[in-house]
C-alpha positions in Angstrom: -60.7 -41.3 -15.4 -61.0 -44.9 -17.4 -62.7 -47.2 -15.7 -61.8 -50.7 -15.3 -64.0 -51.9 -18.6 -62.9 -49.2 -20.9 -58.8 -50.6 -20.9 -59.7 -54.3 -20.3 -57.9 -54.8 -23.5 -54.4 -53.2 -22.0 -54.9 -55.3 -19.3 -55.9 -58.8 -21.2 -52.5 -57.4 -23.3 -50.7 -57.5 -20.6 -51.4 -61.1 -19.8 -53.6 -60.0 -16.6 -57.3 -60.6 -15.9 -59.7 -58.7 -13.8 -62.0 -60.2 -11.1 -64.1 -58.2 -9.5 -65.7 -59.5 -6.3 -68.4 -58.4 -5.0 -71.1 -59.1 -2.0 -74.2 -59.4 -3.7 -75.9 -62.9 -4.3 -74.8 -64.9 -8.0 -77.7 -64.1 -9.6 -78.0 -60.5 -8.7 -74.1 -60.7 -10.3 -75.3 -62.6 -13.4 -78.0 -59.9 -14.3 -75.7 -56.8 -13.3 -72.8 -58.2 -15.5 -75.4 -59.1 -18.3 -77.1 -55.9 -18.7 -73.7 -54.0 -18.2 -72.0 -55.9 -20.8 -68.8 -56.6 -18.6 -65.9 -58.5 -20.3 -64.1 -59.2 -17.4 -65.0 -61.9 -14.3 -67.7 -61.3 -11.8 -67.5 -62.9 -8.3 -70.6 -63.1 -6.2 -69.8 -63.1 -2.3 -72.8 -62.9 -0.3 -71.0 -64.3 2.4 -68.2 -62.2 2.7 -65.0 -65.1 2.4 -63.1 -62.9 -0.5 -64.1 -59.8 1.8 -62.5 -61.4 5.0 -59.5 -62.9 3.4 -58.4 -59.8 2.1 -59.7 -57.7 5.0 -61.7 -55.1 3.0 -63.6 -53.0 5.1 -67.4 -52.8 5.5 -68.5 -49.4 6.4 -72.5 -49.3 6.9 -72.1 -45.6 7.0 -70.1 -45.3 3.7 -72.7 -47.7 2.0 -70.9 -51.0 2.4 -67.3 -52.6 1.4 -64.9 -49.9 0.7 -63.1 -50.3 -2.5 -60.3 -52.9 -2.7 -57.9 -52.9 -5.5 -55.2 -55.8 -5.6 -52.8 -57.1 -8.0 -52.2 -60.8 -7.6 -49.3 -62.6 -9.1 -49.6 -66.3 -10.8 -48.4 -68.1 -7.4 -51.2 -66.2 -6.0 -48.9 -63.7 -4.3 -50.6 -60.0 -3.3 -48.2 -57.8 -4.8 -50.0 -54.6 -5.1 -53.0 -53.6 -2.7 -55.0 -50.5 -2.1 -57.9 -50.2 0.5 -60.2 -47.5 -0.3 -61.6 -44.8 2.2 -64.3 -44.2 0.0 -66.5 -45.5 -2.5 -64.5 -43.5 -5.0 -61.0 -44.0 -3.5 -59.9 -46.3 -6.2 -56.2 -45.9 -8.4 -55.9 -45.1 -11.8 -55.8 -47.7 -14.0 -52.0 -46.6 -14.6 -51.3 -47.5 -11.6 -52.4 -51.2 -12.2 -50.3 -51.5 -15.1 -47.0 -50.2 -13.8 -47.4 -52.6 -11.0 -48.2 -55.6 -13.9 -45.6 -54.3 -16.0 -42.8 -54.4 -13.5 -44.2 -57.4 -12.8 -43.6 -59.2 -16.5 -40.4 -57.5 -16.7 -39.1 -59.6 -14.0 -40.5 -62.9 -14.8 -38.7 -62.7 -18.0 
């Protein structure tokens, strides 16, 4: 399964841009995005505000936040959400671009 990073082109094609948020502190984010070489936008949220607003779960037993995977139009709209019940419960990248295509086609 592609990961996120390896079809951030299709995505950037597609006039969308990833964010991914995540709970650690900014410099813990800096260093992680630096030696991973990730194109796309890093978020540090050590205290949990992105996490609460879009009521991700934190599940101490499952290591942490669950995955959540959203698609957000330009008026800032959720139009596509999925709440993981794992740390590998996460869609296919197909499924993000359907969503985003659909999404252009009707903003034509």
């Amino acid at each position: 399964m592609a990961r996120l990073r390896d079809d951030y082109e299709k995505f950037t094609l597609r006039g969308a841009e990833i964010v991914a948020v995540g709970p650690d502190r900014e410099e813990v984010f800096r260093n992680y995005w630096a030696r991973e070489e990730l194109p796309f936008i890093g978020l540090p949220d050590p205290a949990h505000g992105v996490a609460r607003l879009y009521r991700q779960e934190v599940n101490l037993f499952k290591l942490g936040r669950m995955p959540l995977n959203s698609v957000i139009d330009i008026a800032g709209r959720i139009r596509y959400i999925h709440y993981g019940s794992s740390m590998t419960d996460i869609p296919r990248n197909e499924v993000f671009f359907n969503v985003i295509d659909e999404l252009n086609k009707t903003s034509m």
